[in-house]
C-alpha positions as CSV (number, residue, x, y, z in Angstrom):
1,X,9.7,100.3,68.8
2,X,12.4,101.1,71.3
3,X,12.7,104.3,72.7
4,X,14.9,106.8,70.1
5,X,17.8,108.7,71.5
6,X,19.5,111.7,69.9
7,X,23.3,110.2,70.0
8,X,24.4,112.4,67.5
9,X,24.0,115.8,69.5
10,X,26.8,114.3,71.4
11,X,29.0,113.1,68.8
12,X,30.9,116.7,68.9
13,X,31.5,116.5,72.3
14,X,32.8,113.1,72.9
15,X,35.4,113.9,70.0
16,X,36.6,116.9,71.9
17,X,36.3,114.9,75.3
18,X,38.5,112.1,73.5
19,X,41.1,114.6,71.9
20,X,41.6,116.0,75.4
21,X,42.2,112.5,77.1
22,X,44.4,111.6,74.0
23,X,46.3,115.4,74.4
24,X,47.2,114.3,78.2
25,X,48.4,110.9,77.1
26,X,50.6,112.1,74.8
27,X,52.0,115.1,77.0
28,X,52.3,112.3,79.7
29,X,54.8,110.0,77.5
30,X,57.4,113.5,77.1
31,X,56.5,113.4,80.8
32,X,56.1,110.2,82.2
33,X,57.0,108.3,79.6
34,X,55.8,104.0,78.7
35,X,56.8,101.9,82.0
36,X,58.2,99.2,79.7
37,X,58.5,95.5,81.6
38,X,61.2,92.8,81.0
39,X,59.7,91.5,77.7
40,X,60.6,94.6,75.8
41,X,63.9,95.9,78.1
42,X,67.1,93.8,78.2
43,X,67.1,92.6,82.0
44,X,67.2,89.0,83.7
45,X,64.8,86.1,84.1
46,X,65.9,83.7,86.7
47,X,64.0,80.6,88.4
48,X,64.7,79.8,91.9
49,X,63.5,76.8,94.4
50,X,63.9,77.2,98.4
51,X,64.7,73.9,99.8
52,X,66.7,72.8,102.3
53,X,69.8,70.1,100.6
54,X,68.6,66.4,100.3
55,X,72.3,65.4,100.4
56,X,76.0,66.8,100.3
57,X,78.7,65.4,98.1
58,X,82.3,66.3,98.5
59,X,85.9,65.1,96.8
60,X,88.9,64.8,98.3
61,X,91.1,63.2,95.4
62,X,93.9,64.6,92.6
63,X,91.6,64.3,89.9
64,X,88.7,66.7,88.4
65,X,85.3,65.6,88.8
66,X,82.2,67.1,87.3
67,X,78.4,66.2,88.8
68,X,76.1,65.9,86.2
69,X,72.3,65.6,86.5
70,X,70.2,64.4,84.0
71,X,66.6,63.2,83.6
72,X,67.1,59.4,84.5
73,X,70.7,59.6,86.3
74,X,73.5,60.9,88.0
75,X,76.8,61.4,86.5
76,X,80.4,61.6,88.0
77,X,82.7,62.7,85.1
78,X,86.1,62.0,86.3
79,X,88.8,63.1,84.5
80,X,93.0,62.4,85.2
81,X,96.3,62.9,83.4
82,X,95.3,61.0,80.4
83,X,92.4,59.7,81.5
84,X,88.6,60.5,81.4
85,X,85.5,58.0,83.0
86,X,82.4,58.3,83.4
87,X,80.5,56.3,86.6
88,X,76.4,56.5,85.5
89,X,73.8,56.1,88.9
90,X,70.6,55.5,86.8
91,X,67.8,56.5,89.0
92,X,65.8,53.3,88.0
93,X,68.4,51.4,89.9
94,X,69.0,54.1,92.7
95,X,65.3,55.3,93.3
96,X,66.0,56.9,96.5
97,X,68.3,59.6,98.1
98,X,69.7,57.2,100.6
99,X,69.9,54.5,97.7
100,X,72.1,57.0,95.6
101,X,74.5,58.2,98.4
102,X,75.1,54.3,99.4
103,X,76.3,53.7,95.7
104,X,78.2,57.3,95.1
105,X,80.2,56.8,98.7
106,X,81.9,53.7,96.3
107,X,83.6,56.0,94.3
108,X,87.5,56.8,95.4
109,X,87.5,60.0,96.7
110,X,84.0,60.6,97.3
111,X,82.0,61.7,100.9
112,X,78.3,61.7,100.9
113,X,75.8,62.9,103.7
114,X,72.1,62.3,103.8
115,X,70.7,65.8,105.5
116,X,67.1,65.2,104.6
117,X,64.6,63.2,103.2
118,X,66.4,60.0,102.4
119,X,63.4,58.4,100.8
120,X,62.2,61.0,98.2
121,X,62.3,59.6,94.8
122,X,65.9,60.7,93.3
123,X,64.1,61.4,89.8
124,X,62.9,64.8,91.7
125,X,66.3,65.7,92.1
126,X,67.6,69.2,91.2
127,X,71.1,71.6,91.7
128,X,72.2,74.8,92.1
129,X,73.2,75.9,88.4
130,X,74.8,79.3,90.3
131,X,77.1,76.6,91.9
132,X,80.2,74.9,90.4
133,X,79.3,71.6,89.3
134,X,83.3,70.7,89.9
135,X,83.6,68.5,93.4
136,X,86.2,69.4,95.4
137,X,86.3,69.9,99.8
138,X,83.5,72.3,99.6
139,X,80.2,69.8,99.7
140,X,77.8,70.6,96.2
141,X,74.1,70.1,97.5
142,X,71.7,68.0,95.6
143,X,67.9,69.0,96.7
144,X,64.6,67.6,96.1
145,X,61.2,69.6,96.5
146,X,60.1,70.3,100.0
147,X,55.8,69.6,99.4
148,X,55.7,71.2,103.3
149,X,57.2,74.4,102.6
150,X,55.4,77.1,103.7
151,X,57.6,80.1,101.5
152,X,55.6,82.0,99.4
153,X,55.5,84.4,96.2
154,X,54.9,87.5,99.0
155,X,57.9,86.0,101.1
156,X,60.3,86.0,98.2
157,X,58.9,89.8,97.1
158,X,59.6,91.0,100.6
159,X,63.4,89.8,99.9
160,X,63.9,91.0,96.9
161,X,64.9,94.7,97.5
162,X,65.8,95.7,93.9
163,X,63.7,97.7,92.5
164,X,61.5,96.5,89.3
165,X,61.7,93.4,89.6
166,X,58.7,90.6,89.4
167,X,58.4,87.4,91.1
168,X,55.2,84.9,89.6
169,X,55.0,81.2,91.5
170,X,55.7,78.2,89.1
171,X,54.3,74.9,89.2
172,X,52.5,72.9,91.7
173,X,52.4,73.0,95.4
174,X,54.4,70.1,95.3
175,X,56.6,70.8,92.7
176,X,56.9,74.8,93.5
177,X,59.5,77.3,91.9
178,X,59.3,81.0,91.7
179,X,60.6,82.9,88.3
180,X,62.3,86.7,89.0
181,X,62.2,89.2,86.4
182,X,64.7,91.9,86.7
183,X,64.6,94.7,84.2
184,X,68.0,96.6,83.5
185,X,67.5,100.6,82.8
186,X,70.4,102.6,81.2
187,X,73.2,103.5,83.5
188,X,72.5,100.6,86.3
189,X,74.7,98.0,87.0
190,X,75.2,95.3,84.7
191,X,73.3,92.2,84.6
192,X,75.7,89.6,86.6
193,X,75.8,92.7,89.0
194,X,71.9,92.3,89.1
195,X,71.8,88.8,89.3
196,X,74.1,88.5,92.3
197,X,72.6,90.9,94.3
198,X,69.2,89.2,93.4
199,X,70.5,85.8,94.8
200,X,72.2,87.5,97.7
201,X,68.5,89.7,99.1
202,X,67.2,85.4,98.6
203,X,69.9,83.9,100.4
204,X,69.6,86.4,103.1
205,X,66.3,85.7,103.3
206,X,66.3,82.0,103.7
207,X,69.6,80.7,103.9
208,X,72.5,80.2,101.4
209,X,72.5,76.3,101.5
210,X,68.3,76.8,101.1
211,X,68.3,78.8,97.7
212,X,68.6,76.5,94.4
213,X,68.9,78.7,91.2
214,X,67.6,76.6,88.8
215,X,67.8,78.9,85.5
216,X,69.1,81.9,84.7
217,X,68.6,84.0,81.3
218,X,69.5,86.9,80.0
219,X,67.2,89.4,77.3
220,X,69.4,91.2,75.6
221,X,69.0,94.8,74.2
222,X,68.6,93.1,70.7
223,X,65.9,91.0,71.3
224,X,64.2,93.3,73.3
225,X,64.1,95.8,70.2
226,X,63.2,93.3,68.3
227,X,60.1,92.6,69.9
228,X,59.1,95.7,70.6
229,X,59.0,96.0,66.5
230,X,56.9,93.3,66.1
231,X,54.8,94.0,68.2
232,X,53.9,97.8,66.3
233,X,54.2,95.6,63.1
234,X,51.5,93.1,64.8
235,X,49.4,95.4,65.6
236,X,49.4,97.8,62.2
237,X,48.6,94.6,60.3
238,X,46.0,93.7,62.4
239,X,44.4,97.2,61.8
240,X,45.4,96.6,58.6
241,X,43.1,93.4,57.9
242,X,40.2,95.0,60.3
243,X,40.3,97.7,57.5
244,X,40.0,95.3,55.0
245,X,37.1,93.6,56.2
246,X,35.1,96.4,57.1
247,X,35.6,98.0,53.6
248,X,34.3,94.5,51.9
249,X,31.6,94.5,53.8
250,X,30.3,97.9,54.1
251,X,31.8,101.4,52.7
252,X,35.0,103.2,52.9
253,X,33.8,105.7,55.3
254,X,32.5,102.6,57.7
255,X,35.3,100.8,57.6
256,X,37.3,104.1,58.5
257,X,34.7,104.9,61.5
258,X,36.1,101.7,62.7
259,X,39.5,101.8,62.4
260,X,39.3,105.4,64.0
261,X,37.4,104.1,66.9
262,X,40.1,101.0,67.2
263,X,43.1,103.8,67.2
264,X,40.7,105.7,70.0
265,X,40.5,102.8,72.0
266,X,44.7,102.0,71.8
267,X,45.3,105.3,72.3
268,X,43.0,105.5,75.2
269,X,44.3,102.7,76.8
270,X,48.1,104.1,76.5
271,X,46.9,107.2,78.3
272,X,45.7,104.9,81.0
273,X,48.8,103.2,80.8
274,X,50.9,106.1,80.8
275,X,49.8,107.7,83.6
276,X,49.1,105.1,86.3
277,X,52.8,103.8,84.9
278,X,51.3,100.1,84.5
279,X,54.1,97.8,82.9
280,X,53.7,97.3,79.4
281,X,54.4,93.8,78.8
282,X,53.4,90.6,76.3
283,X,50.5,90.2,78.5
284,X,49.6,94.0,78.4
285,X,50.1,93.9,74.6
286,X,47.8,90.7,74.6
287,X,45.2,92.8,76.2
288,X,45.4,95.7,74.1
289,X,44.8,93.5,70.7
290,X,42.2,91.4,72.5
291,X,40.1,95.0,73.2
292,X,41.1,95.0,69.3
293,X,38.6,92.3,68.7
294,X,36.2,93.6,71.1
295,X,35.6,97.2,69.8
296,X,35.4,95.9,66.5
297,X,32.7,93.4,67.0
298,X,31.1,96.1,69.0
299,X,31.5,97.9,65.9
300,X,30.4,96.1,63.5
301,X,26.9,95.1,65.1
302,X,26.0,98.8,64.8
303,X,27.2,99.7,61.5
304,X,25.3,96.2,60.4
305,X,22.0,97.8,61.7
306,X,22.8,101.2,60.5
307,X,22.8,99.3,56.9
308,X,19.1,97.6,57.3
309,X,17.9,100.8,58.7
310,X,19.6,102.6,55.4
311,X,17.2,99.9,53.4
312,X,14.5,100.7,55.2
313,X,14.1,104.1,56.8
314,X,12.4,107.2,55.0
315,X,15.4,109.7,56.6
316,X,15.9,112.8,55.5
317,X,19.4,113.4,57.3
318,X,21.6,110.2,58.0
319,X,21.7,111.3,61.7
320,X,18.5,110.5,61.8
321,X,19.8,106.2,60.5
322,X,22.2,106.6,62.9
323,X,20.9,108.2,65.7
324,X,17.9,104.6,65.3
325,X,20.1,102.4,64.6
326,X,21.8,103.1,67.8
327,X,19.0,103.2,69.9
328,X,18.0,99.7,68.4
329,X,21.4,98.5,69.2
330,X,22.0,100.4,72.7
331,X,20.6,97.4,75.2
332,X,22.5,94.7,73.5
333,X,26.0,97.0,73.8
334,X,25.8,98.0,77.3
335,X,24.6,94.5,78.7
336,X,27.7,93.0,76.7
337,X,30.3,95.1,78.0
338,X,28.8,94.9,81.5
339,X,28.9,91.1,81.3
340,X,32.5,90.9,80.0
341,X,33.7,93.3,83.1
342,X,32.2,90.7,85.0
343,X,34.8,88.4,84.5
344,X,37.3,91.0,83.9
345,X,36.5,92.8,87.1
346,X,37.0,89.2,89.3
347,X,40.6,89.2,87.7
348,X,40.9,92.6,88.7
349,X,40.3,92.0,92.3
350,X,41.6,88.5,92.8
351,X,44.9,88.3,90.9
352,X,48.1,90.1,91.2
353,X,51.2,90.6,89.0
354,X,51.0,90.7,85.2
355,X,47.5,89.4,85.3
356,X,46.5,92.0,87.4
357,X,47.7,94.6,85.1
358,X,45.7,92.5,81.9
359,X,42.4,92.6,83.8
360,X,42.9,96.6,84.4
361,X,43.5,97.1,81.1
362,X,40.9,94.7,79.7
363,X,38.2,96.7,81.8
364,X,39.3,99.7,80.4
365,X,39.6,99.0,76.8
366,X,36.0,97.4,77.7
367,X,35.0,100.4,78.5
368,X,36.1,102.4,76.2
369,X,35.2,100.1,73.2
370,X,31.7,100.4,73.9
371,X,32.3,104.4,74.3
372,X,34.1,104.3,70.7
373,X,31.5,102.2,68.7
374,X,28.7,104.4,69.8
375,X,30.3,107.8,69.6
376,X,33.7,108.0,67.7
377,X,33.1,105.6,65.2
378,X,29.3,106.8,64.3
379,X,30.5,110.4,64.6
380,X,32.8,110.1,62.2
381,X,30.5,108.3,59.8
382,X,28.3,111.5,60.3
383,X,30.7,113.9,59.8
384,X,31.6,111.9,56.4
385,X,28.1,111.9,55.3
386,X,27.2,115.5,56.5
387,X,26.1,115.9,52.5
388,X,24.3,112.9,52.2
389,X,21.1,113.4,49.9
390,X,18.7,110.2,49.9
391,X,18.4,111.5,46.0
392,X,21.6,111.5,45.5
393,X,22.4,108.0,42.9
394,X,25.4,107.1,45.1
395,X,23.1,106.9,47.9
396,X,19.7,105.8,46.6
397,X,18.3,103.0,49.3
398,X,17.5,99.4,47.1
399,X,14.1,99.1,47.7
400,X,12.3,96.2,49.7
401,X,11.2,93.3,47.3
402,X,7.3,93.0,47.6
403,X,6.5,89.5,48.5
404,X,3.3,88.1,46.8
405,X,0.5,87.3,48.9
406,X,-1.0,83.9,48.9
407,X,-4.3,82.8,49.7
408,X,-5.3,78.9,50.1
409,X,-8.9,78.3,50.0
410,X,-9.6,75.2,52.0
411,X,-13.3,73.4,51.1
412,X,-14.6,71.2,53.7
């Protein structure tokens, strides 16, 4: 029999250890307030691509002309007094940069210039969407990716000079873009304000003619709200169902132990949160539910042994249940959580950005999920059977069946 520890002298003071922790957490949001990211404040999300131009087109005629790039072509919408054409350059017939400036010089009006790779497939080809798309003296740049590029996430970081904003790589080395996430706080400039100073720090950084904004979107304050709704509603539900659950399967008080430890553990984590001012995004939320289904499992393994021991322990205090039915269960918590904060840990140290922030917040709720099952949650199941009487009807034990013995008799 393993070794039996008297958890439940502690159970008083972890509450009051928790309650503090929780008090500071809650002082700290009228302080400090939540560091809320992009996903939940309106702001701007905006791709970009360094390159240098594949080619340079320019017009020098009466009419309007409008470049348009699709997934198997090249468009030249021209459009007169009375008039509209359209002259298609399928890539399938023009496979090559220098193959597609031959064919567009044969429009009336029209300069091209090969600057760089001439032979890059043209099906590769991308624009500036922060540029007109109307041709006129000024030459509009068509680019292709540049697989020997040496610019990286920390290079376009260093450039950006606006505070909170995000930069993530995208894609392949090959096929690299980098996505910015600019959050706009109350009172700052507006958000094309944002966005041209954004593309101005690139520019600086690597050249006008080298910087390729490829998509730009705006989160409004709407949406933002919205989510940040769901989200609550997500994760009340989710509660809602653990409840559920645990109730069906054990007893009211259990299934509250539980849902008091999951609370603990959100609110624990939002302390943490709080005052480190880590940025509470999607991926910070998807954390917090994931510890969710952690502390619960965590949860239920104890409160699963607490209800064989109930069947089969002569106790007279339910302390006693508890206190060796987590001792029985001790080896197998610890040596879980230390084996998820393996992997957590490595995500910790080798990542950066919003999957940084996950893996802190993952180790923590870790943590403090296996803190919660053994403590909070038990300790409230003790304090809500303080009164519990092995006599008592409500709580008699059902008794173990007696199996019949058997005995073969085997005649040689």
């Amino acid at each position: 029999m393993k070794k039996l520890h008297e958890f439940s002298k502690a159970f008083l003071g972890c509450a009051i250890f928790s309650a503090v922790v929780i008090a500071t957490g809650i002082a700290g949001f009228f302080v400090k307030g939540i560091n809320w990211g992009l996903d939940f404040q309106p702001g701007l999300i905006e791709e970009v691509r360094i390159a240098s131009p594949a080619m340079s087109l320019s017009y020098s005629g009466s009419a309007k002309v409008d470049a348009e790039l699709s997934a198997t072509g090249f468009d030249l919408v021209i459009t007169g007094v009375g008039e509209k054409e359209t002259k298609s350059f399928a890539f399938g017939q023009y496979s090559t940069i220098s193959a597609l400036a031959d064919a567009l010089k044969g429009v009336e009006g029209i300069t091209t210039q090969v600057l760089s790779s001439g032979d890059a497939d043209c099906y590769s080809i991308f624009t500036n969407s922060a540029v007109s798309a109307v041709l006129g003296k000024e030459p509009f740049f068509l680019y292709v990716p540049d697989a020997n590029s040496k610019v990286s996430v920390e290079d376009l970081r260093t450039a950006v000079t606006s505070e909170a904003v995000q930069v993530k790589e995208l894609g392949s080395e090959a096929d690299r873009s980098f996505q910015v996430r600019a959050k706009i706080k109350g009172g700052q400039v507006s958000s094309q304000e944002l966005q041209r100073k954004i593309t101005g720090d690139i520019q600086n950084k690597f050249g006008k003619n080298n910087v390729a904004i490829v998509r730009t979107d705006f989160v409004g304050s709407t949406f933002s709200s919205d989510l940040a709704y769901k989200s609550i509603l997500l994760a009340v539900a989710t509660l809602f169902l653990i409840w559920l659950y645990a109730t069906i399967r054990f007893h009211w008080d259990f299934a509250l132990g539980a849902i008091l430890a999951l609370v603990h553990d959100c609110l624990i984590l939002f302390t943490f949160i709080i005052w480190f001012q880590l940025e509470f995004t999607t991926t910070t939320l998807a954390a917090v539910l994931t510890i969710f289904g952690y502390s619960i499992n965590a949860t239920v393994v104890i409160l699963d042994r607490v209800r064989e021991n109930m069947k089969s322990m002569e106790a007279k205090e339910f302390n006693s249940i508890l206190n060796r039915s987590l001792s029985d269960t001790l080896t197998r918590s610890v040596i879980t959580t230390i084996t998820t904060m393996f992997a957590s840990g490595a995500l910790w140290v080798f990542t950066s950005g919003s999957i940084k922030v996950f893996a802190i917040v993952l180790t923590i709720g870790l943590i403090s999920g296996c803190y919660s099952s053994i403590f909070i949650s038990s300790g409230f199941i003790s304090w809500a059977r303080r009164k519990w009487d092995p006599k008592d009807p409500v709580h008699v034990r059902p008794r173990k069946t007696e199996r019949p013995s058997f005995s073969a008799t085997v005649s040689v």
